[in-house]
C-alpha positions in Angstrom: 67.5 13.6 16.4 67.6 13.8 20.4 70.4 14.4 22.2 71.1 13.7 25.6 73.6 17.0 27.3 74.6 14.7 29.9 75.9 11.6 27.7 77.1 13.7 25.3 79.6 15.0 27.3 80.8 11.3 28.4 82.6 11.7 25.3 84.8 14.7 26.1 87.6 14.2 28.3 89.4 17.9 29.4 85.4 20.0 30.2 81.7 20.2 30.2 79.9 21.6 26.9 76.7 23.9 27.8 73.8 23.7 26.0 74.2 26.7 24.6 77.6 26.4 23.4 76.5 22.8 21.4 73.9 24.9 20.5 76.2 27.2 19.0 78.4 25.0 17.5 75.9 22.6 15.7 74.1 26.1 14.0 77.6 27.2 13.0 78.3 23.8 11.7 75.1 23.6 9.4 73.4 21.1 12.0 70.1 23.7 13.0 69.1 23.1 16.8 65.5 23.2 17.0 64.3 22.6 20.9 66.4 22.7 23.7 64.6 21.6 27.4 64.9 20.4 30.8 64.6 16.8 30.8 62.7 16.8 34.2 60.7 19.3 36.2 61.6 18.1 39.3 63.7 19.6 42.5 64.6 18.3 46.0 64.5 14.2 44.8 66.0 12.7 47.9 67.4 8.7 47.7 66.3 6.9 50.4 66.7 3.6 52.5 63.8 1.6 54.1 64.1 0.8 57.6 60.6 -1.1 58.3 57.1 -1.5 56.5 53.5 -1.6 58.1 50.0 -1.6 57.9 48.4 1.5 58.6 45.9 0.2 61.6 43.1 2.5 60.3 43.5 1.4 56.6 45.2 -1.5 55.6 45.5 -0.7 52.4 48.2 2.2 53.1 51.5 1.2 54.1 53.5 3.2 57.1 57.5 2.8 55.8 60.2 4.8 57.9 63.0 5.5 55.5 66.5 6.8 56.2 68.3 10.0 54.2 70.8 11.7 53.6 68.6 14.4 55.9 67.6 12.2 58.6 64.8 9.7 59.2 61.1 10.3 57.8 57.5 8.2 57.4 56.0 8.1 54.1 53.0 6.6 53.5 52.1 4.6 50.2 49.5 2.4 48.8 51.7 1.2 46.6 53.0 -1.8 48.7 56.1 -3.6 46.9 58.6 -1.3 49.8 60.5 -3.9 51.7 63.3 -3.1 54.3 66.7 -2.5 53.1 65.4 -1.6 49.3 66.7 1.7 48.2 64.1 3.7 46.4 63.5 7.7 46.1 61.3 10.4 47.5 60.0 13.7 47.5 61.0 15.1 51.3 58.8 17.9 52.5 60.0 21.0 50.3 60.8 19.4 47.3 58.6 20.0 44.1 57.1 18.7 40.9 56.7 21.5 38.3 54.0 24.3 40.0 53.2 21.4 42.8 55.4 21.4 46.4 55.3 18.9 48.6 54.4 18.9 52.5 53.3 16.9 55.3 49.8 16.1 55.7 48.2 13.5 58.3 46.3 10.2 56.3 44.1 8.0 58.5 45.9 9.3 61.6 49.5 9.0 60.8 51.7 11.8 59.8 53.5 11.5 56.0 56.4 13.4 55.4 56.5 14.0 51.2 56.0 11.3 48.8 57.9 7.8 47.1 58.4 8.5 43.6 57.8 6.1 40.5 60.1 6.3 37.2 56.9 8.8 35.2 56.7 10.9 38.6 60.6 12.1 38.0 60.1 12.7 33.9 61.0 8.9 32.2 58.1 7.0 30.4 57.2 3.9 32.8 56.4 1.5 29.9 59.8 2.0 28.7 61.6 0.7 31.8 59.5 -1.6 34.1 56.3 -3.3 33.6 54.2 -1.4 36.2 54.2 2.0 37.1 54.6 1.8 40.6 56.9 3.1 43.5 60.9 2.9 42.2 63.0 0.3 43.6 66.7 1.0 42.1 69.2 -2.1 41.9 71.5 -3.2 44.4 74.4 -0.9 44.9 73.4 1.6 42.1 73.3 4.3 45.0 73.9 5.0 48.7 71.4 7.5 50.1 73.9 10.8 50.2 74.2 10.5 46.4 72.4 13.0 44.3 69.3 11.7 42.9 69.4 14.2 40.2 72.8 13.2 39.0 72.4 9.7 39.5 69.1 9.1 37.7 69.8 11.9 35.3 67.0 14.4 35.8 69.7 17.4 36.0 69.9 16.2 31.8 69.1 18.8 29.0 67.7 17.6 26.0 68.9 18.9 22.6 66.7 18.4 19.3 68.5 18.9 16.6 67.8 18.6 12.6 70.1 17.6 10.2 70.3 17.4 6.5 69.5 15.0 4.0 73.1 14.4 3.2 74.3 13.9 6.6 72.9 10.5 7.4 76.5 10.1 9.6 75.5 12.7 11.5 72.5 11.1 13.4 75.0 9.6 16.2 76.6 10.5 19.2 80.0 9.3 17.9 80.0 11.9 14.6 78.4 14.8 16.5 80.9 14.6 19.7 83.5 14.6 17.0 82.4 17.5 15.1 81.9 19.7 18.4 85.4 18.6 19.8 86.7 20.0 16.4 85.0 23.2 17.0 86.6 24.3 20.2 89.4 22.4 19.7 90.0 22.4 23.6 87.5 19.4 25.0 89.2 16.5 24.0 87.8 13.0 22.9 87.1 10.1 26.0 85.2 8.0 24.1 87.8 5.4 21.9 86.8 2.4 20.5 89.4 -0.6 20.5 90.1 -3.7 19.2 88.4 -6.5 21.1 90.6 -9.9 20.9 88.3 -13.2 19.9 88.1 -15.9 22.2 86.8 -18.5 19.9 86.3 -19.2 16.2 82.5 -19.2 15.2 81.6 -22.2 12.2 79.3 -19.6 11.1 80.0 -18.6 7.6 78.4 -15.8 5.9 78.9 -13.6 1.9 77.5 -10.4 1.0 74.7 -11.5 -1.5 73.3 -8.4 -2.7 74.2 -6.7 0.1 76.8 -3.9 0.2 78.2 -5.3 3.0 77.1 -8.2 5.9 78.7 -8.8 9.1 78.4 -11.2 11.7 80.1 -11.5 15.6 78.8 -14.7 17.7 79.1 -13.6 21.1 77.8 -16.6 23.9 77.4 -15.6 28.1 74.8 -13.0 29.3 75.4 -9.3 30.6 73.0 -6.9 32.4 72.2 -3.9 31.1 73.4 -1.0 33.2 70.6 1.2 34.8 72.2 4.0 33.1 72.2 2.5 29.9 68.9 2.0 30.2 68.1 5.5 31.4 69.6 6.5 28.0 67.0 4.6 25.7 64.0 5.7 27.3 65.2 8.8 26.9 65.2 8.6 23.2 61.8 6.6 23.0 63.3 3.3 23.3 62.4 0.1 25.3 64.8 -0.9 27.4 62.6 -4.0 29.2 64.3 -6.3 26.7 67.5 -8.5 27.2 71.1 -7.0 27.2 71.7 -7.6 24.1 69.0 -6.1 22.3 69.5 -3.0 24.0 73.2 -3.3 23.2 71.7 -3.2 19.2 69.6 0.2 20.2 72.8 1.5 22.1 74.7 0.9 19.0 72.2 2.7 16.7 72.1 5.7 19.1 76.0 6.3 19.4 77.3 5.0 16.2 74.2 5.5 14.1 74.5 2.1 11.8 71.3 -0.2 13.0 72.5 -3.8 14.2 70.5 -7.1 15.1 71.1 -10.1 17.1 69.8 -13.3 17.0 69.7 -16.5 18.8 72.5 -18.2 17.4 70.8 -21.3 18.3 67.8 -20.6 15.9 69.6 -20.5 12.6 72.0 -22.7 10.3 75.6 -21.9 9.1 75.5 -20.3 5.7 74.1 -16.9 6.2 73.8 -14.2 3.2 71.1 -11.8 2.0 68.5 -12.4 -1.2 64.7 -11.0 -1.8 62.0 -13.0 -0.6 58.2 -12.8 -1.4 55.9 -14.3 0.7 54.6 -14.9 4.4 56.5 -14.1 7.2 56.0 -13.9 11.4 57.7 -11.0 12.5 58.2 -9.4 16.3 55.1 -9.2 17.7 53.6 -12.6 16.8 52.3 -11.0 13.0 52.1 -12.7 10.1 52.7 -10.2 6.9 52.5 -10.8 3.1 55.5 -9.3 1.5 56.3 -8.5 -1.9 60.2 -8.4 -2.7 61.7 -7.6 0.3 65.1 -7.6 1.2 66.0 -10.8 3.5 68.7 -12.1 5.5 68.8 -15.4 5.0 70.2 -18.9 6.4 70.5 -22.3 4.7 67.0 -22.9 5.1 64.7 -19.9 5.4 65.2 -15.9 6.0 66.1 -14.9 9.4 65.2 -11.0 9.4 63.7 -8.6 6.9 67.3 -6.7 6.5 67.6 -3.1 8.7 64.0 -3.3 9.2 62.5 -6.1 11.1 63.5 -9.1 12.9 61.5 -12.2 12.8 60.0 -14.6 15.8 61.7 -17.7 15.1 65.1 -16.0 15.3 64.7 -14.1 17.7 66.8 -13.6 21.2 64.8 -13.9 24.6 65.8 -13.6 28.3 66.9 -17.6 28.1 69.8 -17.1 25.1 73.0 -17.6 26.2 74.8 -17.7 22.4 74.2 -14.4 20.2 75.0 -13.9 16.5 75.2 -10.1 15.8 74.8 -8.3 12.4 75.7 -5.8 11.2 74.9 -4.8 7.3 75.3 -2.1 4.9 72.0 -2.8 2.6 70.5 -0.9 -0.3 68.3 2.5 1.5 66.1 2.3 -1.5 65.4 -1.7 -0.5 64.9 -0.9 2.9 62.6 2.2 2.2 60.7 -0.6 -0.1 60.6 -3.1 3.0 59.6 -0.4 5.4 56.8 0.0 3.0 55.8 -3.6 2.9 55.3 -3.8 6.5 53.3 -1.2 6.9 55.3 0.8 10.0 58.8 1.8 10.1 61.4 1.0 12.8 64.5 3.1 14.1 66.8 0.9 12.7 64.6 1.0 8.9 64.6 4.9 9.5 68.5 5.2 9.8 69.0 2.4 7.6 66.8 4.2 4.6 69.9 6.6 4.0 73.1 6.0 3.8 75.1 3.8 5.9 78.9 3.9 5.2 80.9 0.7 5.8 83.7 2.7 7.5 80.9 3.2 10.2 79.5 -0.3 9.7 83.0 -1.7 10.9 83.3 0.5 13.5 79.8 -0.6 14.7 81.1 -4.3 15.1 83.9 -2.9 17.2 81.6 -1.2 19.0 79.5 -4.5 20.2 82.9 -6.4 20.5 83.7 -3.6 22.9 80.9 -3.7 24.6 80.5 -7.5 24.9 84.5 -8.0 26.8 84.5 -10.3 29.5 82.3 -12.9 27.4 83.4 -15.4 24.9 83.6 -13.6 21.4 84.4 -15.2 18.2 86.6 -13.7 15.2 84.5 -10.8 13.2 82.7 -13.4 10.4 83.0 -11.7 6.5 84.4 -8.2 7.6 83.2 -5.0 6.0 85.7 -4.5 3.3 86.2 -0.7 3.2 89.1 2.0 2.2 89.7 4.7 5.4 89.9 7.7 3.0 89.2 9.0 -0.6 90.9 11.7 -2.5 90.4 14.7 -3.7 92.7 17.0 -5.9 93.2 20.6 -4.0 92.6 23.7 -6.1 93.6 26.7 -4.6 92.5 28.9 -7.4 89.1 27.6 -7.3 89.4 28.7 -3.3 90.7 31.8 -3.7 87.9 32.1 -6.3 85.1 31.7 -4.0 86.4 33.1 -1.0 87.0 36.5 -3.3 90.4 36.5 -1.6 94.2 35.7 -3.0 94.9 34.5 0.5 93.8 31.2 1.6 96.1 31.1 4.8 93.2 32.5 6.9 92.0 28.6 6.1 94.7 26.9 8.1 93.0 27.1 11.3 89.9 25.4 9.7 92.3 22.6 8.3 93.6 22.1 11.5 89.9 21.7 13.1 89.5 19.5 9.9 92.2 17.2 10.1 91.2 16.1 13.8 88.0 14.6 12.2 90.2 12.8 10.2 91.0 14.7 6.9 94.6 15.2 5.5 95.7 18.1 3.6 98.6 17.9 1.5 99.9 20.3 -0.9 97.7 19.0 -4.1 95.2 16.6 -2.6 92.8 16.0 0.2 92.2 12.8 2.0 88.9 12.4 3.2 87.6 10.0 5.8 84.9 7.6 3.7 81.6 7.7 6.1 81.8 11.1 4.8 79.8 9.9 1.9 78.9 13.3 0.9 82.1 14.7 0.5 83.2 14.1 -3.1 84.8 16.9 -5.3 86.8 20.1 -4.2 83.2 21.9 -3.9 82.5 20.2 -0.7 85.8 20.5 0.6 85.4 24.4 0.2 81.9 23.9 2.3 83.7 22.3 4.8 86.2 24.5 5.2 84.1 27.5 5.2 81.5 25.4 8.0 84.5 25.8 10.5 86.3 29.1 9.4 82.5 30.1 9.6 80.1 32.2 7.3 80.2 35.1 9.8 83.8 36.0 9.2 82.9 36.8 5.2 82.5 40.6 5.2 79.0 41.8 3.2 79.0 42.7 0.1 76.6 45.1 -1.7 75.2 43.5 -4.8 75.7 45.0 -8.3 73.1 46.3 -9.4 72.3 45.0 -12.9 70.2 46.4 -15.8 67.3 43.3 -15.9 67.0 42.7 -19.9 63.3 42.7 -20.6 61.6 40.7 -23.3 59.1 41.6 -25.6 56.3 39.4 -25.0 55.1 37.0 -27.7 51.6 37.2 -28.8 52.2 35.9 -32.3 50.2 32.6 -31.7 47.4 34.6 -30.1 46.6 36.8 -32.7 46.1 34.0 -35.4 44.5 32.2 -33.1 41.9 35.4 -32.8 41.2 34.7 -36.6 39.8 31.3 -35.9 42.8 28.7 -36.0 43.5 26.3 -33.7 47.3 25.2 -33.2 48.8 21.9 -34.6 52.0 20.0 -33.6 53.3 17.8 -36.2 56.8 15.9 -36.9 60.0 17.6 -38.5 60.8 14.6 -40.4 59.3 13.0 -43.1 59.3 10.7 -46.1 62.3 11.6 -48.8 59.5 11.4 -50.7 57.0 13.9 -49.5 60.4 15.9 -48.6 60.0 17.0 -52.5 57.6 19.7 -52.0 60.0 22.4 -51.6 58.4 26.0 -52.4 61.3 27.8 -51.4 63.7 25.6 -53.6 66.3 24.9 -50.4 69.4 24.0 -52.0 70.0 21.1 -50.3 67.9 17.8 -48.5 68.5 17.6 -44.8 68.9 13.3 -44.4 69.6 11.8 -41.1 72.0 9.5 -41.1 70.3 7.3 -38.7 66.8 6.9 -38.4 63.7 5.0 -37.0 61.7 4.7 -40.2 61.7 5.5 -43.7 58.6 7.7 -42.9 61.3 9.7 -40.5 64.4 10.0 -42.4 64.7 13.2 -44.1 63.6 17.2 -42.6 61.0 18.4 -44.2 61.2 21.5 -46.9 57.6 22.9 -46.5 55.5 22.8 -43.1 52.9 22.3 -45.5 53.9 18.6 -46.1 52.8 18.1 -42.7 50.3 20.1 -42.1 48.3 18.6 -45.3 48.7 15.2 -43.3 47.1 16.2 -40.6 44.2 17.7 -42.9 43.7 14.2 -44.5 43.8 12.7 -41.4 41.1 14.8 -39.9 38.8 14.1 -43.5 39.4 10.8 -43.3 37.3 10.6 -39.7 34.4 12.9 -41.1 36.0 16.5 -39.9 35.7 18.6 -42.9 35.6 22.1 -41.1 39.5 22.1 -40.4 41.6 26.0 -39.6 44.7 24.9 -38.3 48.3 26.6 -38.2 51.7 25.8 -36.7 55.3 27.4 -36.3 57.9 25.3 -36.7 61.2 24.3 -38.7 62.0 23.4 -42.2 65.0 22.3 -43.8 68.2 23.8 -41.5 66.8 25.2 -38.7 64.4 27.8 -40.9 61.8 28.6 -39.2 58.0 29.0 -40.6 54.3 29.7 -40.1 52.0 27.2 -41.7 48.4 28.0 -42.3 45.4 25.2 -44.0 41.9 26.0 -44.2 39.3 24.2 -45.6 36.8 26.6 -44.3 37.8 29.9 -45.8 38.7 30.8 -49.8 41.8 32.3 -51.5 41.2 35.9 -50.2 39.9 35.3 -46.5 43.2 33.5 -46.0 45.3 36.0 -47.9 43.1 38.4 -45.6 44.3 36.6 -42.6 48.1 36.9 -43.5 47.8 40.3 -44.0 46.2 41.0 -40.8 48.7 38.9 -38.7 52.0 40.0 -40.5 51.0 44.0 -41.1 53.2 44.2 -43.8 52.8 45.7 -47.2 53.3 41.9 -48.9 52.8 41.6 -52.8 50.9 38.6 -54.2 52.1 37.1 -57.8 51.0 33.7 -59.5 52.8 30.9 -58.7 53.6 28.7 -61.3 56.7 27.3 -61.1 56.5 24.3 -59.0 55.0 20.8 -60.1 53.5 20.3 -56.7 52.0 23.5 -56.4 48.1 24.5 -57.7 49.1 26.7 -60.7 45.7 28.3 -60.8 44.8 29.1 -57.3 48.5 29.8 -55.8 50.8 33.1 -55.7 54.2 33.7 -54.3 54.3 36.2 -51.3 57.2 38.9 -51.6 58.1 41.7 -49.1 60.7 43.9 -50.8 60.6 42.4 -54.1 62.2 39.0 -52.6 59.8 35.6 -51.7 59.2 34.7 -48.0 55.8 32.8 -48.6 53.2 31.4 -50.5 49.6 30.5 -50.5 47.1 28.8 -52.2 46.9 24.9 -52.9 48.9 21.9 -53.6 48.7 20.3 -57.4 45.5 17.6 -57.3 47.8 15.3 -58.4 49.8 15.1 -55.1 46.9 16.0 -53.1 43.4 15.2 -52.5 42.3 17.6 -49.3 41.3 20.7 -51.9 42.8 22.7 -48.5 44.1 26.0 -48.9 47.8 26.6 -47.4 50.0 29.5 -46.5 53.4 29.3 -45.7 55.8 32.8 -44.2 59.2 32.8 -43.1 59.6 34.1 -39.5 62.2 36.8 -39.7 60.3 38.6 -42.1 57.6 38.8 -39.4 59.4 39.0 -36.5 61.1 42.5 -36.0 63.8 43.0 -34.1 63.0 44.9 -31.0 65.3 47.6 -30.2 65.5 49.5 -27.2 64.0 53.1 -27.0 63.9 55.3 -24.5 60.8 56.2 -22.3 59.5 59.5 -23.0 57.6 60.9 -20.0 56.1 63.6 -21.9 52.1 63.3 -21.7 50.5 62.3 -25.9 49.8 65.3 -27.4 46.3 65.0 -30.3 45.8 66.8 -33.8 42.5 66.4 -36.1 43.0 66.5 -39.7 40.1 66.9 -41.8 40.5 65.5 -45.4 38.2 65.8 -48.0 37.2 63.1 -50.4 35.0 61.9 -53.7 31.8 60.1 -52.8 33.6 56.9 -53.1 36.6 57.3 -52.0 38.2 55.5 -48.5 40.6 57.5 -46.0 43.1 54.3 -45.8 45.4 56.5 -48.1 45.2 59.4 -45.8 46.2 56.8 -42.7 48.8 55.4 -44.2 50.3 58.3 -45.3 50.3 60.1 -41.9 51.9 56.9 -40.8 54.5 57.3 -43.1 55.2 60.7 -41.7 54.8 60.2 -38.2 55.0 57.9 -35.6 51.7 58.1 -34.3 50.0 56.4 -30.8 46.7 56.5 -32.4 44.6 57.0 -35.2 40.1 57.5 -34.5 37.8 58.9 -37.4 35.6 61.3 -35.2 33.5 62.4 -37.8 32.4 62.1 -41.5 30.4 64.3 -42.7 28.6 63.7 -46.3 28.1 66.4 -49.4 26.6 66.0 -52.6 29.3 64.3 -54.4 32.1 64.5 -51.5 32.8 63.8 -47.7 34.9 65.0 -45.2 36.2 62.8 -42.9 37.8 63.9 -39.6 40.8 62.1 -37.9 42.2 62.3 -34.3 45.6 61.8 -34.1 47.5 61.1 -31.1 51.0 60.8 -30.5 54.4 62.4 -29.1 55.1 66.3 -29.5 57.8 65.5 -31.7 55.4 63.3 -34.4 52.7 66.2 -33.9 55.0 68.7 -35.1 55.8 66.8 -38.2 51.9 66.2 -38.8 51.0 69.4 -38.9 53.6 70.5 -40.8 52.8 68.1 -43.8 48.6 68.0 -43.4 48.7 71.8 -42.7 50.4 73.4 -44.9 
């Protein structure tokens, strides 16, 4: 958003504000200034009075006008002939300046010319924005007498202030909300700018209901105004035409300093009955263009809609220089819907931009009052359907949760910020807020603690040096890695199944896990084996011609147990039981299994670690299945140790080589295990083996701490 310095401080009433200090303020608030600049580059601008107009007898074409200032009398010459006498107009004398350029006399075609006549782009505005041609100025009658300051007058002394603000402060984007917030700052400027009741002059027979709008307001106002110069001044300033009649710029005035979007119509154009509804279909809107729309949301009349709501108005409602009866509007509509019409058409208005957040109806009503206000003197009718609002909401106070985030058991350094508060219209009792409603963002105590610390401001909070804390480090994962390194691929299957196919239960579970609600019979009971799902998947694959199937998957049996699940139809009894042992690295004991009706009695064995069962693997009983897979099933916490922390030894790895001698065909696996049993060791190499007659010796290269070396050598040494 743009702000105009100069009409910004229209609203304050006892001083000035600097740039720099709304700069201030809006940063401290949480409202980030991003640009501040010199509306103009220009110095010296001089009004001026025309006293006679001729032809330069050399060149007809130039005009010779002798003007009167506030410095005397001077001849400027112009080609741009539309100078009468007694217009008023402005110049740049001899001495004054445009950015790098200063301007002096020079002789054209025999006549001296003393400066320059100045059109509305020369002094900083954009032309198309206020007049049709960009040509010499000619200011209204009695906007100003040649000893006024051009400067002041036409507002080139302005600074213009860019600000940003955030999402949730769609309020914020006005004049009104903004003068407010910095007048609670320094507490000393005091607010000029009030908006009051305007009394109706006549009753309207224009009837009008929300439809799916949040709110929809109407005001029929009939006569004619002029827009002031400075009014219009204001609007090009922000980007907005200000060629059209008074009371469309009175819509765009509205937008800027109350930031809720308005429209006006020719009251003449539409029927009684006016509420809002979707529409789909063709429509002319400003500009002469006919668009196809899909669902858009639509004021409408009796007959036909009369705008595309917040977004666009249409030709065949629309106001031109020749109205002389208005109908106003003013609507709170759905910002989604008008993001949705904005989308339809293709381009996006101001009013769809502010419009496609939200737009409170506390500041809807007070942007009726606003064009009441600025409509006195004409014939205004009663406010049609008014927005239907409550002033304030409320908000339990919690002063331990205050005291809690400030780190602090006294909240009375706060007062000063309530105070600052309460003139934007909050009240502070002793257990509750109440909080003015177009602060839509402003819903639990949370944001009455942000509030509160945006005026007592952040700098005031003495730094803190953060604890540190001990980061907890995990031991990474690789469980799924390494048995996918053996040639298995990962399957995802369901945890429920069939009570039926819930009766393969190898690790005899006490109990069925049923869900007391369910989707299907297929889904009604956990299962007791991952195999049961696993064996699914291998029939499925069969069933499609895939015969060379290595799948696995970890997941959960009966309450919450976790498993591995292996199938294979690749690999035998004893690759698989190879693969388990490889992945688990545990000293696991195989026996038959042959206690389970669903189990293969031939081709299966229990897995125990520590005499007790936490697997088994080999195939399910023909008569329940028909894949001929093999299957492994282990229970995670007998995999999965529990890491403990140890503390790092910076100590370099020390190395001892053992030399064993064995029979011809004996293996050094005994000898390995057993110096593992000993030691902790880092590392194990054979370095050498070196073959007799009817033995070998094989050499080993330990490595590991000093500590484990000792022990080593003390056992292999002796």
């Amino acid at each position: 958003m743009y702000l105009s310095l100069n009409h910004l401080n229209t609203y304050f009433k006892n001083r000035k504000v600097s740039a720099e200090e709304v700069s201030n303020a809006l940063n401290a608030l949480g409202l980030e200034v991003e640009e501040i600049k010199q509306f103009s580059d220009v110095k010296g601008l001089l009004f001026a009075e025309v006293l006679k107009v001729c032809d330069n007898p050399k060149q007809p074409r130039l005009d010779i006008v002798e003007i009167k200032t506030k410095d005397g009398n001077k001849t400027i010459q112009t080609n741009n002939k539309v100078l009468k006498p007694g217009d008023i107009t402005i110049c740049f004398p001899v001495g004054a300046s445009k950015g790098d350029m200063v301007f002096g006399a020079v002789e054209l075609q025999g006549h001296i010319s003393e400066g320059m006549f100045a059109s509305w782009s020369e002094i900083g505005y954009d032309w198309t924005l206020l007049s049709e041609k960009d040509q010499v100025l000619v200011l209204p009658n009695g906007f100003a007498t040649i000893n006024d300051d051009p400067m002041q007058k036409l507002g080139l002394d302005d600074t213009i202030i860019e600000i940003s603000t955030t999402a949730n402060r769609n309020d914020a984007n006005s004049y009104y909300v903004i003068a407010q917030e910095i007048a609670a700052y320094y507490g000393d400027l005091g607010l000029a700018f009030h908006i009051k009741d305007t009394k109706s002059t006549f009753n309207s027979d224009v009837k009008a209901t929300n439809g799916i709008a949040k709110a929809l307001t109407f005001t029929e106002i009939k006569g004619k105004k002029a827009s002031t110069l400075e009014d219009k001044m204001l609007l090009a300033k922000h980007g907005i035409d200000a060629k059209f009649d008074w009371a469309v710029n009175l819509t765009n005035l509205t937008l800027l300093n109350i930031g809720v979007p308005a429209h006006v119509y020719d009251r003449t154009k539409i029927a009684n009955n006016l509420t809002t509804s979707t529409y789909t279909g063709k429509l002319t809107i400003l500009g002469e263009k006919e668009v196809e729309l899909n669902n858009v949301l639509v004021v409408n009349d009796d007959k036909e809609p009369i705008s595309i709501a917040c977004a666009m108005g249409l030709e065949k409602s629309k106001t031109t220089l020749e109205t002389n009866d208005y109908l106003f509007e003013v609507g709170v509509f759905d910002h989604s819907q008008v993001r949705h019409s904005a989308k339809e058409l293709k381009m996006i208005s101001n009013s769809a931009s502010q419009g496609s957040r939200v737009i409170t109806p506390q500041l809807a009503n007070l942007a009726m009052q606003y064009i009441r206000m600025n409509a006195e003197g004409l014939e205004i009718s009663q406010i049609i359907n008014p927005v239907d609002y409550r002033s304030h909401k409320k908000i339990a106070f919690d002063a331990s949760k205050l005291q809690k985030y400030t780190n602090s058991h006294d909240i009375t350094k706060f007062d000063e910020a309530k105070s600052q508060l309460s003139n934007l219209g909050y009240i502070f009792e002793n257990d509750y807020v109440l909080v003015p409603n177009y602060r839509y963002d402003v819903n639990i105590f949370e944001d009455i603690i942000e509030e509160l610390f945006r005026y007592y401001s952040y700098d005031k909070f003495e730094p803190q040096a953060v604890k540190s804390v001990p980061l907890i480090t995990q031991n990474r994962d690789i469980s799924k890695n390494l048995i996918q390194a053996q040639g298995y691929s990962e399957a995802r299957t369901f945890t429920l199944v069939s009570r039926e196919k819930a009766q393969l239960n190898p690790f005899n579970f006490a109990n069925d896990i049923n869900l007391m609600t369910f989707v299907s019979k297929e889904r009604e009971t956990i299962r007791n084996s991952i195999i049961t799902s696993l064996s699914e998947v291998v029939e499925y694959n069969q069933k499609r011609k895939i015969t060379n199937i290595n799948i696995f998957e970890k997941g959960m049996i009966n309450n919450n147990v976790l498993v591995y699940g292996f199938a294979t139809t690749t690999k035998d009894f004893y690759a698989l039981k190879q693969d388990i042992l490889n992945f688990t690295k545990l000293d696991l004991e195989f026996i038959p299994f042959k206690d389970n009706e669903f189990i293969h009695p031939n081709v299966s064995a229990k897995i125990l670690y520590d005499g007790e069962m936490i697997g088994w693997i080999g195939k399910l009983h023909p008569g329940y299945d028909q894949t001929d897979a093999f299957y492994a099933e282990i229970l995670v916490k007998n995999i999965e140790p529990v890491i403990t922390f140890e503390a790092i030894d910076s100590e370099p790895l020390k190395t001892i080589d053992l030399t064993f001698e064995l029979d011809k065909k004996d293996y050094i696996a005994d000898k390995i295990n057993k110096i593992k049993a000993t030691a902790k060791v880092f590392d194990i190499q054979q370095i050498d083996d070196y073959h007799k007659e009817t033995t070998h010796n094989v050499t080993l290269r330990v490595t590991a701490t000093s500590d484990n070396i000792e022990l080593i050598d003390k056992e292999f040494n002796k």
